[in-house]
N, C-alpha and C positions, 0 to 999 in steps of 0.2 A: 504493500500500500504506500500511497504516498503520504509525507509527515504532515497536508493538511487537515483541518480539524474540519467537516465537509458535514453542515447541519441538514438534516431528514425530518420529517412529522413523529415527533415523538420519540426520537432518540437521537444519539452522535453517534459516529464512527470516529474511533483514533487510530491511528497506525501500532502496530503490532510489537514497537519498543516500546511506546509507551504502554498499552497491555501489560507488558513482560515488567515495565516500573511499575505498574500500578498494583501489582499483584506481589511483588517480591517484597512492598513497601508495605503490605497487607501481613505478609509472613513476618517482618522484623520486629512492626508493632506489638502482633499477638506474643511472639517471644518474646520482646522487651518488658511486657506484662507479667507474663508467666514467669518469667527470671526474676522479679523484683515481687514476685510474689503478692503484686496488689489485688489479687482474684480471689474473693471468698466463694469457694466452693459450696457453702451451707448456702447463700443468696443465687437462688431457681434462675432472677433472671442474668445477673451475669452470667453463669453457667449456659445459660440460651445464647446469649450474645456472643461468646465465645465460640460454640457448637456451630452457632448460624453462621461465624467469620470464615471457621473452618469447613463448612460446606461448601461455600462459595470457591472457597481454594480447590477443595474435591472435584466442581462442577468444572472450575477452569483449567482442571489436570487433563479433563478430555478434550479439550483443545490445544494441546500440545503435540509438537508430530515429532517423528524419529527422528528429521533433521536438527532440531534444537536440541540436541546430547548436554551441551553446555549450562544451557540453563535449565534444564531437565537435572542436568545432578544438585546445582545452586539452591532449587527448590526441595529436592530431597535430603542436602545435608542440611536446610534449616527446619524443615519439618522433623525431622529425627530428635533436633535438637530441642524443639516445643514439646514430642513425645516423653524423653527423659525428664523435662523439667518440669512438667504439667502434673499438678495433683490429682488431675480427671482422666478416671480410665474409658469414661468415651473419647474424650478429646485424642490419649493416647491410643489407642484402639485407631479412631480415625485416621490419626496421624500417620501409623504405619501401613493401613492399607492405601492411602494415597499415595505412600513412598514406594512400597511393592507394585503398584501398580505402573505408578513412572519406571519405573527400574523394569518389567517386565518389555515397557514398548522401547527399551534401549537393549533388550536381549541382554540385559545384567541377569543371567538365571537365578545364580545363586543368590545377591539380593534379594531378587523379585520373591521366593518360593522364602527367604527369611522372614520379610518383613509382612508376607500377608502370613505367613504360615502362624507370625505371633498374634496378628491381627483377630484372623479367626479364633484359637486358644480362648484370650483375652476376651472376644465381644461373646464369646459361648459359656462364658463362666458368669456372665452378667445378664439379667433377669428381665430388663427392659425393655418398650419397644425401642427406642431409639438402638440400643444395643445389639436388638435383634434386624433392627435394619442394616447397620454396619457389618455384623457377621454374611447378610446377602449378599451385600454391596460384594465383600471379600471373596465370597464365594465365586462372584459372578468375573470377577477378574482373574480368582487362581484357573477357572473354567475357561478363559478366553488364552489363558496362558499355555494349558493343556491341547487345546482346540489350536493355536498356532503354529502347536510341533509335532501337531498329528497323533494326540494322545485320546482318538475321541470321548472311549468309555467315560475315562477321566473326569474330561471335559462336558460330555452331558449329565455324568452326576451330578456335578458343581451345577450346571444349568438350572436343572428339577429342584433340585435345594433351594438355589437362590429363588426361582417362580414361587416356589410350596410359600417362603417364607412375605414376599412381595405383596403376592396375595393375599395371603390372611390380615397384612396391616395393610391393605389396598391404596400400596405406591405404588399408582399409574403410570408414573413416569418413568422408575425403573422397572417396572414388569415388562412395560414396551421394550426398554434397551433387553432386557433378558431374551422377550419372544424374538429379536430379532436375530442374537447372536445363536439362538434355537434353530432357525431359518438360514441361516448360514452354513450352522453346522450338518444339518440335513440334508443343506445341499453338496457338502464334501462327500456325505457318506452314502448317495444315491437315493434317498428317500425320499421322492418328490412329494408325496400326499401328506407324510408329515411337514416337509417344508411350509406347503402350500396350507397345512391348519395352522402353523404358530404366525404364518405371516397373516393369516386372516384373523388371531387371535389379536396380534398387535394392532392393525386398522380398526378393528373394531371399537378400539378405546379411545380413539382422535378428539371425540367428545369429551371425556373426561378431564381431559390434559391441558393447558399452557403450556407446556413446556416445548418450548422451540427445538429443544433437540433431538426429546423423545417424537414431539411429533416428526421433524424430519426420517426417522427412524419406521416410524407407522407408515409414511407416505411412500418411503421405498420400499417397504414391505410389500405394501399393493400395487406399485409400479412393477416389483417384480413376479409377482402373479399373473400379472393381465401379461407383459413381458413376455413372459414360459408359455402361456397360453395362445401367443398370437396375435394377442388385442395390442397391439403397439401404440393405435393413438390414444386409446383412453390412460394408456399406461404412459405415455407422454404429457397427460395434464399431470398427474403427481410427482412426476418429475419435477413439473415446471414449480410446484406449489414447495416442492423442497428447494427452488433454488431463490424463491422469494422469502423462505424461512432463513435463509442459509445469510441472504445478505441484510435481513433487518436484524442480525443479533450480530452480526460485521465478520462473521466467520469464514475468512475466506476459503481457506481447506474442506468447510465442506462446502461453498459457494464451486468448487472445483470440483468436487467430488458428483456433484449434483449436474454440473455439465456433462462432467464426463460420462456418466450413466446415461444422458440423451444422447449422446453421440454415438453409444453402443449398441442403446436402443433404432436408433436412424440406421447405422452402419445392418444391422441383422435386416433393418428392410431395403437394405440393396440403397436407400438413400443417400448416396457417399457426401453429396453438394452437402445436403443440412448438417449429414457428421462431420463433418469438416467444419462449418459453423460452429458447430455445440463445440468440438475439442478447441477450437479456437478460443471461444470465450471461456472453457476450459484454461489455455492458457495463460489469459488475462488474469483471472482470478488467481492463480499459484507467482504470478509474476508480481500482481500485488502482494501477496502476503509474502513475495521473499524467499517461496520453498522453491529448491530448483530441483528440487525430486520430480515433483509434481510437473515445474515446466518441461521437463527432460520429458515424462511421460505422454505431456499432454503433447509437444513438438512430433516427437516416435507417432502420433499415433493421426496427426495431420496430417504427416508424410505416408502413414499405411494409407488412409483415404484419399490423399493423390495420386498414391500407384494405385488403385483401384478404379480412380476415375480415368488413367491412362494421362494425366497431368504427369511427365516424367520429368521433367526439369524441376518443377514445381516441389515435386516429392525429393527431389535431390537435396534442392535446397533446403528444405527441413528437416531433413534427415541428418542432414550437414550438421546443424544449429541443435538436433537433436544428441549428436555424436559430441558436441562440445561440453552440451552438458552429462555427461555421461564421464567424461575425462574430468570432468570436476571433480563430479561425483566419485569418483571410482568404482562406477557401479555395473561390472559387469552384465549381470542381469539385461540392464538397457541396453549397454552391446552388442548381447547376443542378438534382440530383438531387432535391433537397426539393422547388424548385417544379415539378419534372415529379409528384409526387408529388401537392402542395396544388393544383394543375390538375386533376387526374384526380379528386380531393377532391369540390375546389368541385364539378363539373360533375355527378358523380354523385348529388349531392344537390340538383340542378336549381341552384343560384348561378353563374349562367351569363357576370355581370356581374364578379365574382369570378376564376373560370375563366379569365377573358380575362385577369383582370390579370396574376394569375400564369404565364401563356401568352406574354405581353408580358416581363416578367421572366425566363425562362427562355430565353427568344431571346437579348435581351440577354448576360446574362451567356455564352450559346452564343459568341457573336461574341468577347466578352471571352476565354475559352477558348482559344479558334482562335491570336487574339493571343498569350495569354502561351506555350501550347504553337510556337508558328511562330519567338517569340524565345529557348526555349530550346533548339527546335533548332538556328538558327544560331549558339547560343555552344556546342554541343555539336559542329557541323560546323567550327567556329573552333579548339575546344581539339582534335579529332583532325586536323584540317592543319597545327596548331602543331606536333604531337606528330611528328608525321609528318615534319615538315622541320625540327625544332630542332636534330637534330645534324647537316645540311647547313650550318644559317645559324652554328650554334657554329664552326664552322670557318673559314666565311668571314669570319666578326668576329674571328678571331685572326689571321688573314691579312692582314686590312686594316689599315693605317697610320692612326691617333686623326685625321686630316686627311679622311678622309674615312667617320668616324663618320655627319653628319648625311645624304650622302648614301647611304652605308648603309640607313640606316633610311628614307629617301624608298624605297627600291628595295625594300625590305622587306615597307614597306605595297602598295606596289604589286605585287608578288609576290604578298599577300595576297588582294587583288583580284581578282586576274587569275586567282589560283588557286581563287577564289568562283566565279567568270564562266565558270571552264573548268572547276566540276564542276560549274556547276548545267546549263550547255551538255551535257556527257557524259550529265546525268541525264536531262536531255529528249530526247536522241537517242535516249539507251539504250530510254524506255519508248515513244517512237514506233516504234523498232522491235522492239518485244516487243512493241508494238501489232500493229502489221504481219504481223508473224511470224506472233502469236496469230490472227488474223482469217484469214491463208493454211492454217495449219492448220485450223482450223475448216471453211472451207470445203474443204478437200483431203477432212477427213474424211466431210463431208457426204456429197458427192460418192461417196465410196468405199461411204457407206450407201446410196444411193441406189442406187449401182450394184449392190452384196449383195443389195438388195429386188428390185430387180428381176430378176437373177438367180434368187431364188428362187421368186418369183413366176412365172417361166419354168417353172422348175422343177414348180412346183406346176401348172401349169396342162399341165402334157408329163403327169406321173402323172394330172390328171383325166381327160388325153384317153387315154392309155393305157387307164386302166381304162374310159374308157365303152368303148372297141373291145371290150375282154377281154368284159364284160358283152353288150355288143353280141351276139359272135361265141359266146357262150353258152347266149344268148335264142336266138340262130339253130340250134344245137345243139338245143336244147330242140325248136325246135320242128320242123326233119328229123327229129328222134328220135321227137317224138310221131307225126308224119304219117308213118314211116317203120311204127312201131308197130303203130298204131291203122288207119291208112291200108292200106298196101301190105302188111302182117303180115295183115292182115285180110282180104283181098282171097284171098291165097295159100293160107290156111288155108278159105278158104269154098269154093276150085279144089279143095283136096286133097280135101274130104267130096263134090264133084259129081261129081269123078272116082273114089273111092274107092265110091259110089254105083253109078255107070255100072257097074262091073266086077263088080258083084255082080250087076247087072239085066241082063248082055249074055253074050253065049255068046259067045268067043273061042278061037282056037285060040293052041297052043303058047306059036308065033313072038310072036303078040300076045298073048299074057299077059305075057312076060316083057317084051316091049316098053311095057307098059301098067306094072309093075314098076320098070320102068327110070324111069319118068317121074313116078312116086309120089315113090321116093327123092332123084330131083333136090330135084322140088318141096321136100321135107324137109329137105332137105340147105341149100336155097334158105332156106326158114322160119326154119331154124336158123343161118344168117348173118348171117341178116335183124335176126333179136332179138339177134345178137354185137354188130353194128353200133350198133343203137341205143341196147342196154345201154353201149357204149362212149364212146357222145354224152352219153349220161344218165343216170351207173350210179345201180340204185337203191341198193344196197349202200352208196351214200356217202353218200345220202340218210336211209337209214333209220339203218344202226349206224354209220358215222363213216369216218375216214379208214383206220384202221387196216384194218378188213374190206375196207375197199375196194378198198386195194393188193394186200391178200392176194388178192382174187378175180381180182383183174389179173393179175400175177403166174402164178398157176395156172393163170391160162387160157392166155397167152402161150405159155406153159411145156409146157401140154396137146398142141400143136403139133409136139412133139422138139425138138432143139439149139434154141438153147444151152441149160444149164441154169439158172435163176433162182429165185437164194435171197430169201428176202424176211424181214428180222429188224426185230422192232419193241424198244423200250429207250423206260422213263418210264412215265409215267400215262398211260392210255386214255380221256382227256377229249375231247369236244368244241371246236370252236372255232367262230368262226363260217364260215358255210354259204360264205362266197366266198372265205377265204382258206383252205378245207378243198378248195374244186373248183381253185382255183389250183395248191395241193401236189400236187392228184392230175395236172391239166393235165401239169404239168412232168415230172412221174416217168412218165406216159405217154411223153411226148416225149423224154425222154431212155431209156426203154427199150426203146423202138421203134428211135431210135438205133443203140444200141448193136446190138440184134438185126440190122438192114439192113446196118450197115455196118462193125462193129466185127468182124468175122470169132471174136469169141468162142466157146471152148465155158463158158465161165460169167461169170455175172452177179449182183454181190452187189444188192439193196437195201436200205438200211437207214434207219431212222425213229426219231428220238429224239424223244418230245414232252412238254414240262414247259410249267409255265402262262405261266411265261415267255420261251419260243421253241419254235420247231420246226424240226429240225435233217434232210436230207433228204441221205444219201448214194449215190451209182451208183458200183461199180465195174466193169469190164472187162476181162480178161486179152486180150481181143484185140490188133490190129495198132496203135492208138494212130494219134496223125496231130499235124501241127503248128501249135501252139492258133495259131500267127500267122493262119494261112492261112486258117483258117472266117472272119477280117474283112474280109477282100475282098469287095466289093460281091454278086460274085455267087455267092458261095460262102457254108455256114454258115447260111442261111436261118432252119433248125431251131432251131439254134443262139442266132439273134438274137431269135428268138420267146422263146424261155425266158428270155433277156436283159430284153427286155420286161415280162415277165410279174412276174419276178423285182424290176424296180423300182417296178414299179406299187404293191406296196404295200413297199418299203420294205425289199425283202432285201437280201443280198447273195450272190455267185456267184462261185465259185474252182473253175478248172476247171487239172488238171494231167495232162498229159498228151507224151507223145513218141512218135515212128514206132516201131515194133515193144515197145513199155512198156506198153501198157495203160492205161487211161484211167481217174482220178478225179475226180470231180463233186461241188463239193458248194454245199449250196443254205440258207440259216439265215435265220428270221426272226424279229428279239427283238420281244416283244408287250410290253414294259415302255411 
């Protein structure tokens, strides 16, 4: 920023040394106090005033970035020194998770993991809420601490603690920072649906809050939902709402940060022109505040969206200006980024010679990388085993006699060692057998697919043989029905006119009239069977108007006969369906009302027909003698029964049959066409 004083509606903006005076001059006072001892701890409200001075210092610690190391430590050796000299163990308490927490974003592990480690101790032995707020607080930073070195478990414990705790004293403001750093972390560890609930658990509190930072915090939360999802412009208003938060509390890191997130948002819709805008003003902002991290970044990432738009010059040049700050910096990382960058450059502009160098150079510094990230892991696996056993070894060094100091510390290092050797040993066991594990499951699962497939495959190949019989035994219908028709119908009817002829052409007495009488009406009677029969192989009534006439014709005719009586009610639309699962329905309802007729001693019989475009719904009922549905599964019983079974899966029904000795019998038969 620049050192003017630049007035706004309802607040200033100062530039960023003075911040850093105004805040360091905030620390000396409270110490000046506390050293000179003018603070009665029995009066509630200086104790407030103090607490409240030291918050504001807490709230201002997150605005500090990696790049301010310097004044980052200045503030942590005077708060140390307020911790010791303060009679209040919230003050002290606070004191040192501020300190831990600074010390965590300068990767001082050992520090960090000391000073929140006493923090926590401290606010977990004290009963209050303010107490119980600080031990969150603590938790939420040794969790962010865990969560930056890849310690997830770790780190979502510390997560869930600090929310359980937030919540129940319903601080909205840090429950937000917790659900987001929750959201973050789901998203390292692949869990989108949980991401996507703690980020909607943050949004949801926007209402609740003033607080400008948690809400920045909520509004990227739901920016990055709609984001993941697709929705890029809605997810481009709360951007925009985080970058109007960002610059009325003068923040320019995250006034930067807020950019940058539109620019990447632009950039994933193929936008390059507006990402290159947003990194721009990206730029601006980090160049105000003096971070040249940030510029270096935001520069890297202007120059990606000019080789994307095919601006090559353009991209050079920032690239250029990017690579400068990068040499400042010492920061590899940028590096590597730029020459994967001026790689892709060179080569698309045929500089192939070029290409290569830069190709050579970004390997390098790759390697370089590996290195420095491999040694800050192990100072970071050093400062959580120190942390982890410094109040064992405190103990044992007060226990031990000054005479056996040095060999203390011989045993100590070796301790250290030993305790390297025996987790890096746990960590190679552990992921050979999560190897292991992984690769047994795998193939369990396989196997279990394999087996469904072919299961179903069974399956499917049982219903095609199914249906071809049904079809089969159809065609064979068809065609008794035709030769029974056309054939033997034809035959009988040509007898009745040769003999209905003869008795007109022959003088007969009485006895042979009525005898000649007699053998007319057989024949008729024959004919007329004849065509029952084959109507019943091959109604045309199902053929021509559909299922509904069909059954009705059945029905009536069944019926025509005496006992029992059969009702026949149809329910729905009078639609078609197709021609084989229209002779299937009617197959069935023959079969089971043949059934029931033969053997169900009924004097009534319902049937009923419900047809919508999305099933066909087919009920029999029975007042007769009923029987026991066990007993039609025995081999040799049930026949009929297993036919309709058949029939019923070939294409994909289902069949509930309810029934009992002297109850009467219901049938029912549904097939959804969805």
């Amino acid at each position: 920023m620049s050192g003017k004083l630049i007035q706004k509606p309802g607040y200033y903006r100062m530039d960023k040394l003075s911040l850093k005076k105004y805040y360091l001059l905030f620390i000396f006072l409270l110490l000046t106090i506390v050293g000179e001892g003018t603070i009665s701890y029995n009066n509630e409200n200086q104790r407030n005033d103090e607490s409240g001075i030291l918050e504001k210092l807490a709230l201002a610690s997150d605005t500090i970035t990696v790049s301010e190391s310097a004044w980052c430590r200045q503030i942590c050796t005077e708060l140390l020194k307020i911790a010791y000299q303060t009679g209040d163990s919230l003050i002290r308490a606070e004191a040192w998770r501020v300190a831990g927490n600074l010390y965590g974003k300068q990767n001082n592990y050992k520090n960090a993991f000391d000073w929140l480690g006493k923090a926590i101790v401290l606010s977990r032995s004290l009963t209050s809420d303010k107490a119980r707020q600080i031990l969150a607080r603590s938790l939420l930073n040794l969790g962010a601490l865990y969560h930056q070195n890849g310690d997830f478990n770790l780190a979502l414990s510390g997560y869930l603690e600090a929310e359980k705790i937030f919540f129940e004293l319903n601080d909205v403001s840090w429950l937000i920072r917790t659900y987001a750093s929750l959201g973050d972390l789901y998203d390292k560890i692949v869990q989108p649906e949980k991401r996507k609930e703690v980020n909607e658990k943050a949004f949801s509190l926007v209402s609740e809050t003033d607080d400008p930072q948690a809400l920045i915090k909520a509004y990227t939360c739901e920016a990055n939902n709609l984001s993941n999802a697709g929705n890029f412009n809605d997810a481009m208003k709360y951007y925009e709402k985080t970058v109007v938060l960002a610059q009325k509390i003068n923040n320019l890191h995250l006034e930067h940060v807020a950019f940058y997130n539109m620019g990447f948002a632009y950039s994933r819709m193929d936008n390059y022109k507006k990402a290159f805008e947003m990194y721009a003003q990206s730029f601006e902002s980090a160049k105000k505040g003096k971070n040249l991290a940030d510029e270096g970044d935001a520069l890297y990432k202007m120059g990606l969206m000019k080789y994307y738009s095919e601006d090559f010059n353009e991209s050079q040049k920032y690239l250029s200006e990017a690579m400068q700050d990068a040499d400042s910096l010492n920061s590899n990382i940028l590096r590597r980024n730029i020459y994967d960058v001026l790689y892709s450059l060179e080569e698309s502009q045929g500089n192939y010679k070029k290409a290569y160098e830069y190709l050579n150079k970004y390997i390098d510094i790759e390697y370089e990388i590996f290195s420095e990230e491999d040694q800050q892991q192990v100072n970071y696996l050093q400062a959580r085993f120190d942390a982890e056993k410094k109040e064992f070894q405190l103990n044992q060094l007060k226990a031990e006699k000054k005479i056996r100091e040095l060999v203390l510390k011989k045993q100590q290092l070796l301790l250290i060692i030993l305790g390297l050797l025996f987790a890096l040993g746990i960590t190679i066991t552990f992921f050979i057998i999560r190897r292991y594990r992984y690769n047994q499951i795998l193939a369990e699962q396989q196997a279990e697919l394999q087996e469904q497939k072919i299961t179903r495959l069974e399956k499917e190949r049982q219903l095609v043989a199914a249906k071809s019989v049904l079809k089969g035994e159809e065609a064979e219908r068809r065609r008794i029905a035709g030769d029974l028709h056309d054939g033997l119908g034809g035959l009988l009817s040509g007898l009745k006119i040769n003999l209905s002829f003869m008795k007109e052409n022959t003088i007969l007495s009485g006895e042979q009239v009525n005898a000649f009488n007699n053998v007319l009406l057989l024949l008729d009677t024959s004919i007329t069977e004849l065509r029952r029969i084959a109507h019943n192989m091959m109604p045309e009534s199902l053929l021509q108007y559909g299922l509904k006439t069909a059954l009705d014709d059945f029905c009536s005719q069944v019926f025509s006969h005496g006992r029992p009586e059969i009702i026949f009610s149809f329910f729905g639309e009078n639609i078609r369906f197709g021609y084989d699962l229209e002779l299937t329905v009617y197959r069935i309802s023959q079969e089971l009302i043949n059934n029931a007729v033969k053997y169900s001693n009924a004097n009534r019989i319902d049937v009923q027909l419900f047809a919508e475009k999305e099933r066909i719904n087919l009920q029999v009922f029975d007042n007769g003698k009923g029987f026991d549905t066990e007993h039609y599964k025995a081999e040799s019983e049930g026949k009929g029964l297993r036919n309709i079974e058949a029939r019923v899966k070939a294409y994909g029904g289902n069949l509930e049959i309810i029934s009992q000795p002297g109850q009467g019998t219901e049938i029912f038969v549904e097939f959804n066409l969805i």
